[in-house]
C-alpha positions as CSV (number, residue, x, y, z in Angstrom):
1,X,0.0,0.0,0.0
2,X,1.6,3.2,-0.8
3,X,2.0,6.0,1.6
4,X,-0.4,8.3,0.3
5,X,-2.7,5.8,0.3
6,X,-2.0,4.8,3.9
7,X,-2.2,8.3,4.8
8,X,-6.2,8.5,3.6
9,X,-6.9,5.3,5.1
10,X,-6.1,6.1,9.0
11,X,-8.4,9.2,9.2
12,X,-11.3,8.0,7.2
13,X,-11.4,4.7,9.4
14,X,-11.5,6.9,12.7
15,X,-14.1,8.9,11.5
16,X,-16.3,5.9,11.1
17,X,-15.7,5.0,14.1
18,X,-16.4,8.1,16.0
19,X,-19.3,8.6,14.0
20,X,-20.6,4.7,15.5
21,X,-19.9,2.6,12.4
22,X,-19.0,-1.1,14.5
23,X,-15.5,-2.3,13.4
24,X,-16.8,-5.1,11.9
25,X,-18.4,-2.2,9.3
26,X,-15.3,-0.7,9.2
27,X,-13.5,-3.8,8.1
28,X,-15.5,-4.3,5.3
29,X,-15.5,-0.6,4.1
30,X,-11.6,-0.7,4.2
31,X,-11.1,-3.7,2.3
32,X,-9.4,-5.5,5.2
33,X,-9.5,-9.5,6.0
34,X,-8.7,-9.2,9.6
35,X,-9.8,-6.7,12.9
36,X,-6.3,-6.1,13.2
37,X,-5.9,-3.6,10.3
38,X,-9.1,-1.8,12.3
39,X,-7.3,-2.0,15.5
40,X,-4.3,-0.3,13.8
41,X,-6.0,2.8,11.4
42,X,-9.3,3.2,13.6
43,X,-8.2,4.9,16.7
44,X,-10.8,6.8,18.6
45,X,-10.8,10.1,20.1
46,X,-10.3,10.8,23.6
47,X,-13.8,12.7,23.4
48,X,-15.4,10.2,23.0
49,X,-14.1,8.1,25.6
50,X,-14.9,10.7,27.8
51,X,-18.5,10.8,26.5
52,X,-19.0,7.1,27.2
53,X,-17.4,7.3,30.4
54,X,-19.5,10.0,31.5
55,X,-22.8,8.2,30.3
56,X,-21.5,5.5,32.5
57,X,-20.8,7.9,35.4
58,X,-24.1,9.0,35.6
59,X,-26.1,5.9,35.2
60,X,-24.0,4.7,38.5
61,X,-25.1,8.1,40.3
62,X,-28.8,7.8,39.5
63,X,-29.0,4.1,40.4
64,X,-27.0,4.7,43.7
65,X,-28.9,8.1,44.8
């Protein structure tokens, strides 16, 4: 795969994934046989790890209070 190539590949595949597409989805869109090309290209914002961990956060408050 050439570098300019490669270069496209890494944002497009972590836009998907921010904007919910499963890695499975992913996979198939890129082309790849394996996750592992997903693991490596698809790499998720903190953002949204924060996000998630906040939904989580306040599902444990409301249930506790």
């Amino acid at each position: 795969m050439g570098s300019r190539k490669r270069s496209c590949v890494l944002p497009r595949a972590s836009w998907q994934r921010q904007a919910g597409t499963s890695c499975d989805e992913v996979k198939d869109l890129g082309g790849w046989k394996s996750r592992v090309m997903v693991d490596r290209y698809a790499k998720l914002a903190t953002e949204n790890l924060l996000a998630a961990a906040a939904r989580i956060g306040s599902v444990r408050e409301r249930d506790t209070a």
